[in-house]
C-alpha positions in Angstrom: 0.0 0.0 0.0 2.9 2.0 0.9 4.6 1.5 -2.4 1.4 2.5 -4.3 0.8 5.7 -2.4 4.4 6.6 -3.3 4.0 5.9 -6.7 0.8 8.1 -7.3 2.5 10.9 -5.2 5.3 10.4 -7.8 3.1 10.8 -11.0 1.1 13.7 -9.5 4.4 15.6 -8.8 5.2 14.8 -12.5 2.4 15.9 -13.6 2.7 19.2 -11.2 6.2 19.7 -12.6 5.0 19.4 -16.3 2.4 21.8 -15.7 4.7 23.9 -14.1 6.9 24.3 -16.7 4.7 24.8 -19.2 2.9 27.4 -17.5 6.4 29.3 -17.1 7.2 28.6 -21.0 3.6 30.0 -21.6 3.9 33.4 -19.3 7.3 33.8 -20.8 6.3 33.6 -24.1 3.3 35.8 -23.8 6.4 38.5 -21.7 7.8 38.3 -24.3 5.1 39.1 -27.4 3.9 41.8 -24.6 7.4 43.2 -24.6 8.6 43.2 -28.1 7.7 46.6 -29.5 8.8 48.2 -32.3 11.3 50.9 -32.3 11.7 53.5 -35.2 15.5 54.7 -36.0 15.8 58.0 -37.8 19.4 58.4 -39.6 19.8 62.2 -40.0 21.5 64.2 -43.0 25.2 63.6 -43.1 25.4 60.9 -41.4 25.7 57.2 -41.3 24.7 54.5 -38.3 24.6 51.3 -37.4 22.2 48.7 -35.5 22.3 44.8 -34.2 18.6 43.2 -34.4 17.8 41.0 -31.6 18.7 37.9 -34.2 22.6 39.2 -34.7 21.6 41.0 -38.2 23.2 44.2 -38.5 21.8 47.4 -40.1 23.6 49.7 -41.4 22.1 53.0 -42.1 22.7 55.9 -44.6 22.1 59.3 -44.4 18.3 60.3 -44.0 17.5 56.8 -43.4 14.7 55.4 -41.1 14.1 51.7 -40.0 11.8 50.4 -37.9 12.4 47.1 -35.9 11.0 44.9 -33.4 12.3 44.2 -29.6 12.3 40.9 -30.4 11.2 38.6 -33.6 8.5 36.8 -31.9 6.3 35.4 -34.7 7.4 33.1 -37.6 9.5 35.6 -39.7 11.5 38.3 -39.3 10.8 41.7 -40.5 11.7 45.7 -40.5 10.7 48.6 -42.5 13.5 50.7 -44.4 12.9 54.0 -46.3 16.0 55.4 -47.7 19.2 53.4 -48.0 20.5 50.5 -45.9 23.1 47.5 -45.7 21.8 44.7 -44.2 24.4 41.2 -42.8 21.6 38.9 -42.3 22.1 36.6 -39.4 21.6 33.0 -41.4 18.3 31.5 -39.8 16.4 29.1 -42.7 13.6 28.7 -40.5 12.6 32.2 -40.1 12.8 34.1 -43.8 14.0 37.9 -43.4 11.8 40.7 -44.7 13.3 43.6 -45.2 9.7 46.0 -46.4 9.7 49.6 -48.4 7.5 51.5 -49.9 7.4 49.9 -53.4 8.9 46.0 -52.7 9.8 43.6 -50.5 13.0 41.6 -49.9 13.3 38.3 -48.4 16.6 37.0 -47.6 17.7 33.9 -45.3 21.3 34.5 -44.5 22.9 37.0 -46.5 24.3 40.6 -47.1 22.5 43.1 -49.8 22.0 46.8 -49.9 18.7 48.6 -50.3 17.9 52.2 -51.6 14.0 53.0 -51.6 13.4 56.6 -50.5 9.7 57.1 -50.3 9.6 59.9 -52.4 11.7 59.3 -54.8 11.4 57.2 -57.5 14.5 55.1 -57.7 14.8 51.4 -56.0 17.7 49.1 -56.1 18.4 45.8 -54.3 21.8 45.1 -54.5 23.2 41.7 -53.7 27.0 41.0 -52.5 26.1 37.0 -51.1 23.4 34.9 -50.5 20.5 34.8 -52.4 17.3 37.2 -51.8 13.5 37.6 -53.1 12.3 41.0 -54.6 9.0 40.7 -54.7 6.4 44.0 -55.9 3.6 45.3 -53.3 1.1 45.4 -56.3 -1.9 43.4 -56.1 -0.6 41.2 -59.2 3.2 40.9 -57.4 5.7 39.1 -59.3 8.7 38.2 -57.3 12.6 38.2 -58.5 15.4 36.1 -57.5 19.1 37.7 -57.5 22.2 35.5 -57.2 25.3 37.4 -55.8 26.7 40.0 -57.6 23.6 40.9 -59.3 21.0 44.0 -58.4 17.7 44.8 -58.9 16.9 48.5 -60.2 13.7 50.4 -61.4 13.8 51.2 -65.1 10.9 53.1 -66.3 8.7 52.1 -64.1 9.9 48.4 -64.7 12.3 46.4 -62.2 15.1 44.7 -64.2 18.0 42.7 -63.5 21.5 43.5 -64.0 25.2 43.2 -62.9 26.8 45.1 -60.4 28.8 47.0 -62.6 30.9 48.8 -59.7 31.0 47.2 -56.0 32.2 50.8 -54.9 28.9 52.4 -55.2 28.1 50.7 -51.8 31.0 51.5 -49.7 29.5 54.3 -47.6 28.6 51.4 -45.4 32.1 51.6 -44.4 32.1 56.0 -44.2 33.2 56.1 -48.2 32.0 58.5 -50.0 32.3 57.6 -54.2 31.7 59.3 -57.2 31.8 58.1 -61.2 30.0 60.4 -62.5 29.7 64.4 -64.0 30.2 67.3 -61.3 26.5 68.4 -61.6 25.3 64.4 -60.5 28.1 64.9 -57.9 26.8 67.8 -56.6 23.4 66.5 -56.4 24.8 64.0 -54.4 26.3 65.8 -51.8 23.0 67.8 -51.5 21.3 64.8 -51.0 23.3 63.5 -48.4 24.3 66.2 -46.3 20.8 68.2 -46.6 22.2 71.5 -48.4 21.3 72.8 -51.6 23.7 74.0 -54.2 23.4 77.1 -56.5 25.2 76.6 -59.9 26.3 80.0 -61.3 29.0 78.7 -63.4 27.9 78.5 -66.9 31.0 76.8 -68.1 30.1 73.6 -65.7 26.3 74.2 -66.9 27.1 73.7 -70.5 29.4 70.8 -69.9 29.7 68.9 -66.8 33.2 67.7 -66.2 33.3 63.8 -65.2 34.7 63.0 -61.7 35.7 59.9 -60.2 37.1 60.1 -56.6 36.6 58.4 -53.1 36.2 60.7 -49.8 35.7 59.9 -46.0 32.6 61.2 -44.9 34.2 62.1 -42.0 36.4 64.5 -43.4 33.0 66.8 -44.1 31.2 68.1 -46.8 34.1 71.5 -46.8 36.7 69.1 -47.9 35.2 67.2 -50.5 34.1 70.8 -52.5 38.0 72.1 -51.8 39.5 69.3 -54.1 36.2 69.3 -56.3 37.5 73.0 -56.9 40.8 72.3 -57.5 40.6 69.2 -59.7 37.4 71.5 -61.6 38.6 74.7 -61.6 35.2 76.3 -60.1 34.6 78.6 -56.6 32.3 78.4 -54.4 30.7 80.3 -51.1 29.2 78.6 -48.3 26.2 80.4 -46.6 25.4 78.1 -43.3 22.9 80.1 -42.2 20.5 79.0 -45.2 22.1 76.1 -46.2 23.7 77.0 -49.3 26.5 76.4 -51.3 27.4 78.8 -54.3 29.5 77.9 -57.4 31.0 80.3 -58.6 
């Protein structure tokens, strides 16, 4: 009798112990969907910055760049929300696809690294691929979904997204504080607007009529004074800053 009292008082603390637990995997698991919330990252002009996801991926932000990103990937994939430019490392994870979400596509990656550029209001999109494989697919009600293999990007044409080579693996080392140009003065210049929030006045006529071509790498660091200072002396232009309005002249 004694034996079969301890044996029931066995099974019932089994039981207890089982419940137990998965009571404590239960409230956790609930603490935790109650807890992950999303956060919103604003990049400002000029600058570049950097974020590890709760899953090891790392973000890496361009200027005037915002992501927004859960606490913690609680549900069965993983996704943020990018508008401007970005450089994602994808922490490899083939159970829980990555979703990186803009304003015109989508891009769905496993474990990989890839660049994005989708400023809401502008036009352009490009996915860019350096390894792994990823997904583009469209946010139209008829979506239609592109694979790229490394070394490939995906860029809006016309209204049209298209395939095609990465013709220059530079173009996406302000990851690393590089600023590069290939490209005619007046496209540079537009650039620089863009990235450090100023606007240029052209008064030059002779860079009007015909843009000299540039090519040239920069730190970022080294500010937006420097870069125009060998611009100017490799161009043959002047200029005036007016900080108070944001303004550079070329003279």
């Amino acid at each position: 009798r004694r034996r079969f009292w301890l044996r029931i008082s066995a099974v019932a603390a089994s039981v207890t112990l089982l419940f137990s637990i998965s009571n404590y995997i239960s409230f956790h698991e609930g603490y935790k969907k109650l807890n992950s919330q999303m956060v919103e990252m604003v990049n400002p002009m000029g600058m570049r910055s950097s974020v590890v996801l709760s899953d090891g991926t790392k973000v890496i932000l361009n200027a005037g760049t915002t992501l927004s990103y859960p606490t913690a990937f609680v549900s069965g994939q993983r996704e943020v929300k990018v508008n401007g430019e970005a450089f994602f490392e994808v922490s490899h994870d083939k159970e829980h696809p990555f979703i990186v979400s803009t304003s015109k596509y989508q891009v769905k990656a496993v474990g990989t690294s890839f660049n994005i550029y989708d400023y809401q209001d502008s036009p352009q999109f490009e996915a860019a691929l350096l390894n792994g494989k990823v997904e583009v697919t469209t946010n139209a009600k008829k979506s239609s979904v592109v694979i790229l293999t490394p070394n490939q990007r995906a860029a809006l044409c016309q209204g049209v997204l298209k395939v095609k080579p990465i013709e220059n693996a530079n173009n996406y080392l302000w990851r690393k504080g590089i600023l590069y140009f290939n490209e005619p003065l007046l496209e540079v210049f537009d650039k620089l607007q863009e990235y450090y929030d100023i606007e240029f006045q052209i008064r030059n006529s002779s860079l009007t009529r015909k843009s000299p071509y540039c090519t040239g790498k920069f730190r970022a660091k080294d500010g937006l004074e420097h870069i125009i200072r060998v611009l100017k002396e490799t161009n043959h232009f002047d200029y005036q800053i007016d900080y108070e309005s944001k303004k550079i002249i070329i003279l």
